[in-house]
C-alpha positions in Angstrom: 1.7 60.0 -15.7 4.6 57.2 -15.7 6.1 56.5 -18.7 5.9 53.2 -20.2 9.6 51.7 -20.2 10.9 50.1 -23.2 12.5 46.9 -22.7 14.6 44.9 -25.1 17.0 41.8 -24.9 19.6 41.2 -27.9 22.1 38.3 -28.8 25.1 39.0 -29.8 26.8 36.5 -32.2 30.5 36.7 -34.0 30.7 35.2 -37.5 33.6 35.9 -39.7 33.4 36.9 -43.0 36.0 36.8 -46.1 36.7 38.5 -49.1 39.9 38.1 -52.0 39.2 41.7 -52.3 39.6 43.8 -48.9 39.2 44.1 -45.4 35.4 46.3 -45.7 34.4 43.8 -48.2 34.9 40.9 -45.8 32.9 42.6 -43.4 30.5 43.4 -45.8 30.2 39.5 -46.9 30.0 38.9 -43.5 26.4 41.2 -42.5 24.7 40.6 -45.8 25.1 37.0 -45.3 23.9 37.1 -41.5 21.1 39.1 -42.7 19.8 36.4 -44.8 19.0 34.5 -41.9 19.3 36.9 -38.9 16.4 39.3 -38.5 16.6 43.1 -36.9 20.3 43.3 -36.9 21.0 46.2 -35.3 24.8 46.8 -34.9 28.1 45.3 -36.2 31.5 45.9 -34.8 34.5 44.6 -36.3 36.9 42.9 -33.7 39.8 41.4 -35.4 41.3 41.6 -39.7 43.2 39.4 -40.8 44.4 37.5 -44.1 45.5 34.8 -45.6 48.7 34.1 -47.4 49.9 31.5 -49.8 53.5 32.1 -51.8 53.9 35.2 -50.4 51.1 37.1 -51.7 47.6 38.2 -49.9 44.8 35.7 -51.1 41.8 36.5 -48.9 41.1 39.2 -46.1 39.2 38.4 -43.0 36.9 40.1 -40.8 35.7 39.0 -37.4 32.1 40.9 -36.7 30.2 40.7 -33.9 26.7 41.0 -34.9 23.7 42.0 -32.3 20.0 41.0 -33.1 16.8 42.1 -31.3 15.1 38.5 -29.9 11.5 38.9 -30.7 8.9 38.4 -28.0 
């Protein structure tokens, strides 16, 4: 019996996502926000951190995420 092959295409897309709080918030921002528009999000990796600074002190973090979503058929 041959086995019926599962086949799947997904975008990936980087958004960037900020936070006055940390670096895991950011990223955090950054997915529940997609997720509000983007459907079956299926992984998130975190390529680049980063912050801002303004009179020498740390205002915002940032977090670039690539995001991957399932397209639908």
């Amino acid at each position: 019996m041959a086995r019926q092959k599962s086949e799947s295409v997904y975008r990936v897309t980087e958004i960037i996502g900020t936070s006055p709080v940390s670096w895991e918030d950011a990223a955090k921002v950054a997915v529940e926000t997609a997720a509000q528009s983007l459907r079956d999000l299926r992984i998130a990796e975190v390529s680049k951190f980063d912050l801002t600074i303004d009179s020498g002190k740390v205002v915002e973090y940032r977090a670039r995420v690539s995001l991957s979503f399932k397209y639908e058929a």
